[in-house]
C-alpha positions, -999 to +999 in steps of 0.1 A: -624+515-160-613+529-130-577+544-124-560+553-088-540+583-083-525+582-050-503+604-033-502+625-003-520+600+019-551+611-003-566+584-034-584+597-063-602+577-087-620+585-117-656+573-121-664+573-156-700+568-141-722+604-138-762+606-133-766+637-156-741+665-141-739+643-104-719+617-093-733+580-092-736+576-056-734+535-059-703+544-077-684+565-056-695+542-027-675+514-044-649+536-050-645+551-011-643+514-001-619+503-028-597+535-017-599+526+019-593+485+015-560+491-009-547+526+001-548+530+038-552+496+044-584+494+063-599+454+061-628+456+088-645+478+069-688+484+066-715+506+059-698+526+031-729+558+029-724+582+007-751+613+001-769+612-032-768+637-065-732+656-059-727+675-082-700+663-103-682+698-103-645+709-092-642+718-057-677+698-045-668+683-013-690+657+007-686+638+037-690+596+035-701+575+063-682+544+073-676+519+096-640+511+104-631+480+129-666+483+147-660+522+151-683+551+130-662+569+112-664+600+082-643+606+049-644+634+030-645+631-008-634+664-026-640+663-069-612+670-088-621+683-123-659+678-145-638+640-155-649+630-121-618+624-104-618+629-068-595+623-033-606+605-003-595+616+028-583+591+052-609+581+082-617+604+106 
């Protein structure tokens, strides 16, 4: 199950899906792209690359790779709480 919480021009989404005490990266990949297709409206959209084994802990706060109309762009992911939830930034 996942569920959105959007607001502030920021999505967060919680997983449900952990490797141990780190975040599934397949999962979170999924999530970036589903975040950037329905809340900020991005449709040429590619190459969703997240780094593996973050921690899933409050405050962790990676950068994702992705490719946006043609163009390389980054979004940072910041976790929430230990549930997993976590806010994508917009493209960058």
């Amino acid at each position: 199950m996942v569920v959105v919480l959007a607001s502030g021009g920021v999505a967060g989404w919680l997983l449900g899906l952990f490797q141990g005490d780190t975040l599934d990266q397949q999962a979170v990949q999924g999530s970036v792209q589903k975040v950037l297709r329905e809340d900020f409206g991005e449709g040429d959209l590619r190459d969703v690359s997240c780094p593996a084994d973050q921690p899933a802990k409050t405050g962790t706060t990676f950068d994702c790779s992705v490719t946006v109309a043609g163009q390389p762009k980054k979004v940072t992911v910041r976790v929430l709480n230990e549930d997993a939830q976590f806010e994508v930034g917009a493209p960058k």
